[in-house]
Backbone as JSON, one array per atom type, in Angstrom:
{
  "sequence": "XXXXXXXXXXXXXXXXXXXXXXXXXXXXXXXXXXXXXXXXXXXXXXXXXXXXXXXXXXXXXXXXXXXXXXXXXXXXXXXXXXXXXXXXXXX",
  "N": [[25.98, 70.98, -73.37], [24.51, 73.81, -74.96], [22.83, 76.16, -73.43], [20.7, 78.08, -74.69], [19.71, 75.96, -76.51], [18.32, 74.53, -74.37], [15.56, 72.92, -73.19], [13.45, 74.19, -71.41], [10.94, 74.11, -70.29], [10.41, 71.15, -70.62], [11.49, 70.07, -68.57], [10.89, 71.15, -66.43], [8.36, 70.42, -65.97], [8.44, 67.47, -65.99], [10.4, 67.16, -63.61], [7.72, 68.12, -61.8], [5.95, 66.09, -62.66], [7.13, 63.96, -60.88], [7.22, 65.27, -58.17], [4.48, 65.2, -57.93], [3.84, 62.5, -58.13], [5.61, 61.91, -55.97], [4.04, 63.2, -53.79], [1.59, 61.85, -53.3], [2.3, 59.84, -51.96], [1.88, 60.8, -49.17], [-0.81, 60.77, -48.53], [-3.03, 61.95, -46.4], [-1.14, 64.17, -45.63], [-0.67, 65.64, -48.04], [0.3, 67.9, -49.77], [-0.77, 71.11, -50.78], [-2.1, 72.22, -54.44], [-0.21, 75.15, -55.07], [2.04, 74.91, -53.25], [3.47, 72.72, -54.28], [3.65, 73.9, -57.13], [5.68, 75.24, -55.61], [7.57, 73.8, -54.97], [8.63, 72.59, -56.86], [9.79, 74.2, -58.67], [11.72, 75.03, -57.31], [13.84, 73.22, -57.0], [13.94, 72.61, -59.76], [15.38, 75.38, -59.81], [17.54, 74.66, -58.76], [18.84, 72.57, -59.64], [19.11, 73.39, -62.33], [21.45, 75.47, -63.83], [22.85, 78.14, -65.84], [21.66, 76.73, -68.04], [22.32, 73.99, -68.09], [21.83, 70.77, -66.69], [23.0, 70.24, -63.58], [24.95, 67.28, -62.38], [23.87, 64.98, -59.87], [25.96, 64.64, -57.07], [25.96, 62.02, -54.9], [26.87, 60.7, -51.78], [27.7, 57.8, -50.47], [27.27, 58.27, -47.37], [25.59, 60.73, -47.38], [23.18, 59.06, -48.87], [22.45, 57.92, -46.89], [21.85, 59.49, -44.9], [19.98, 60.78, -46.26], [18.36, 59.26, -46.24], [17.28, 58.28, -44.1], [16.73, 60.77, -43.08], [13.96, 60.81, -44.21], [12.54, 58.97, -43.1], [11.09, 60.56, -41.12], [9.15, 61.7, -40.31], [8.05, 64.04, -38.89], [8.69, 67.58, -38.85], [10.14, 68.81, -37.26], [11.88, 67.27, -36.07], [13.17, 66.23, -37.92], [15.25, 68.83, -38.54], [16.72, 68.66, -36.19], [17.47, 66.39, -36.02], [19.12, 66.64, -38.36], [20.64, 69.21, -37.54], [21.98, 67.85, -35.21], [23.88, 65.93, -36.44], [25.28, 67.55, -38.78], [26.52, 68.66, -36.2], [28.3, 66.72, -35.62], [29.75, 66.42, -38.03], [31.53, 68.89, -38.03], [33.26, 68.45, -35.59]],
  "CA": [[24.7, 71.38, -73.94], [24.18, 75.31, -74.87], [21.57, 76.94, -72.91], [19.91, 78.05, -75.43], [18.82, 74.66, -76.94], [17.91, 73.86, -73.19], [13.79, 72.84, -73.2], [13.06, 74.55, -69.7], [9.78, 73.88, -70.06], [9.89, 70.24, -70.18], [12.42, 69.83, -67.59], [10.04, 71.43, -65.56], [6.89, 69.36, -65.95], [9.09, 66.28, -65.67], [10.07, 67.91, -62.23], [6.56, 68.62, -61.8], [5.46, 64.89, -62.61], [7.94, 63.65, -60.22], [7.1, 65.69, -57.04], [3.01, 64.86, -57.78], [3.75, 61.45, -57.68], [5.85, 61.84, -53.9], [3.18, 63.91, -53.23], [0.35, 60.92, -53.55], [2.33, 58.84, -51.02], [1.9, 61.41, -48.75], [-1.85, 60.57, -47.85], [-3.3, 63.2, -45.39], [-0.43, 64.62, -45.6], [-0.33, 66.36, -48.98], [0.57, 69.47, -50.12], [-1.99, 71.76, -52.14], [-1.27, 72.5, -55.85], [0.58, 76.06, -54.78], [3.19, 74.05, -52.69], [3.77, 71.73, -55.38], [4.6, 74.12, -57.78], [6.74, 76.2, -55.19], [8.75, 72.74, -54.46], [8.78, 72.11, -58.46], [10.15, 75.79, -58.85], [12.63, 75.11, -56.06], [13.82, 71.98, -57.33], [14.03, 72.89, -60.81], [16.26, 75.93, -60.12], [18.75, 73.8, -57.68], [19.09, 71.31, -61.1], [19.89, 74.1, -63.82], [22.52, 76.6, -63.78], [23.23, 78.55, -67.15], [21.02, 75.74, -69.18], [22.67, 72.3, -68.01], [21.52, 70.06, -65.72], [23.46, 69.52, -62.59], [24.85, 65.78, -62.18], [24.01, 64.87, -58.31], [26.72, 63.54, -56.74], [25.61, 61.72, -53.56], [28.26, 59.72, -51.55], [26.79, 56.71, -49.38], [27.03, 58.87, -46.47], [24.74, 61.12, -48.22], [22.1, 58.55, -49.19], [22.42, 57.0, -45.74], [21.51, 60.44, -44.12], [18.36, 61.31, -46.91], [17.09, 58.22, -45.94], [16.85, 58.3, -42.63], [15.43, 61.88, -42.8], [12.5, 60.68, -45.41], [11.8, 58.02, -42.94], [10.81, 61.0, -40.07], [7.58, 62.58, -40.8], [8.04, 65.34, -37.75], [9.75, 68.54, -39.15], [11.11, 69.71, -35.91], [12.68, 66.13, -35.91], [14.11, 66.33, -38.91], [15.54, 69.38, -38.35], [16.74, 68.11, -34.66], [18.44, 65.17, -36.44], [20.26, 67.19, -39.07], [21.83, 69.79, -36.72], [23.12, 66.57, -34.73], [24.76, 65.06, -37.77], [26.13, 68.6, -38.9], [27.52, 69.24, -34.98], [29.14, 65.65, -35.24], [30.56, 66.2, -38.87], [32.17, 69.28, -37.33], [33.97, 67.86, -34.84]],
  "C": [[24.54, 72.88, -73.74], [22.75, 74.99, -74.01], [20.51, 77.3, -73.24], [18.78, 77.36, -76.3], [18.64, 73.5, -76.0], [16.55, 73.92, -73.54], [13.54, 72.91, -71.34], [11.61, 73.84, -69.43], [9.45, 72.19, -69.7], [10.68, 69.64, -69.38], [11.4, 70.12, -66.21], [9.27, 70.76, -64.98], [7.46, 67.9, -65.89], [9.29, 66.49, -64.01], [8.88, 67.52, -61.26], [5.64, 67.25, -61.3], [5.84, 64.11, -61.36], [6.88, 63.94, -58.93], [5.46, 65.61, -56.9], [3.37, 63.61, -57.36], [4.3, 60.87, -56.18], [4.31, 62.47, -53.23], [1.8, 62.93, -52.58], [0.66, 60.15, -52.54], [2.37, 59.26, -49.72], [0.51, 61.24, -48.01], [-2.21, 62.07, -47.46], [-2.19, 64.11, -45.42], [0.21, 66.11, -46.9], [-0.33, 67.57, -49.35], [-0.51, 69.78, -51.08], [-1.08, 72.35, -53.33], [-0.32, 73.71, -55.69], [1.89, 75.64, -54.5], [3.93, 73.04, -53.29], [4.59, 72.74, -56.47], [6.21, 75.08, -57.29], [7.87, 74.75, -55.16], [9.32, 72.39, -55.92], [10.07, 72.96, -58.63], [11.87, 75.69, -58.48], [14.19, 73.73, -56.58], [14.89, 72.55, -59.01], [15.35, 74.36, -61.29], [17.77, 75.48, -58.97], [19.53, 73.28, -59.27], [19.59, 72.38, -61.97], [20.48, 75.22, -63.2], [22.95, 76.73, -65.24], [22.9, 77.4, -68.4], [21.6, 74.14, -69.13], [22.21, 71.51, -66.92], [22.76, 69.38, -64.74], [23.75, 67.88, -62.35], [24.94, 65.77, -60.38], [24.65, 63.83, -58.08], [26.24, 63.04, -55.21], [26.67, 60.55, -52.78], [26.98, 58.85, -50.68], [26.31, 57.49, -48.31], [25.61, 59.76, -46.69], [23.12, 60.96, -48.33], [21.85, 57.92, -47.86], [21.23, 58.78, -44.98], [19.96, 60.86, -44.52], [17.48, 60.43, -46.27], [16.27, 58.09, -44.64], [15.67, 59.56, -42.12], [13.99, 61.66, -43.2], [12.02, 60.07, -44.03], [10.77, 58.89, -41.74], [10.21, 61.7, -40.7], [7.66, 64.27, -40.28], [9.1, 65.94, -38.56], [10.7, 68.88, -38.47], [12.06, 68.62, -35.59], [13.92, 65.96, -36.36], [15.41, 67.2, -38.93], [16.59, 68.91, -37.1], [17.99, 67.09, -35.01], [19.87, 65.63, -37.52], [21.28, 67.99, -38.45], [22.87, 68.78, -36.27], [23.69, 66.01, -35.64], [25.61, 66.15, -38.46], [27.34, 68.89, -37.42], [28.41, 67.82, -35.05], [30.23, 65.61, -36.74], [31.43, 67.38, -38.59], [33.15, 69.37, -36.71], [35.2, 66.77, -35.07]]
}
């Protein structure tokens, strides 16, 4: 797919739709509209490079590891847990 007859815009707001609706299960927790569109933003330029959309490859390992992080609320946790799983793939 050229670049050119990429629709940024509604790649975006698809994006956009997406990360409102995590956002909702979030409770007390939710981000204000700013933070939303910085994560949209963020998101959105991970996914395109020169007008195509990135296919994400995720191996089990992968989905085993996201999951576990989602399930930990605490940042400093998260963080905490990923180093240890980086210092053990390392090794």
């Amino acid at each position: 797919m050229s670049y050119q007859n990429y629709d940024y815009e509604v790649l975006w707001f698809d994006i956009f739709k997406k990360v409102l609706q995590q956002n909702e299960s979030l409770g007390e927790g939710r981000l204000d509209k700013i933070q939303l569109r910085e994560i949209t933003t963020a998101i959105f330029i991970a996914r395109t490079q020169r007008g195509y959309v990135k296919p994400v490859v995720n191996t089990q390992f992968t989905d085993s590891v996201i999951k576990l992080l989602g399930d930990i609320k605490d940042h400093d946790r998260q963080i905490e847990v990923y180093k240890r799983i980086k210092a053990i793939i390392k090794t």
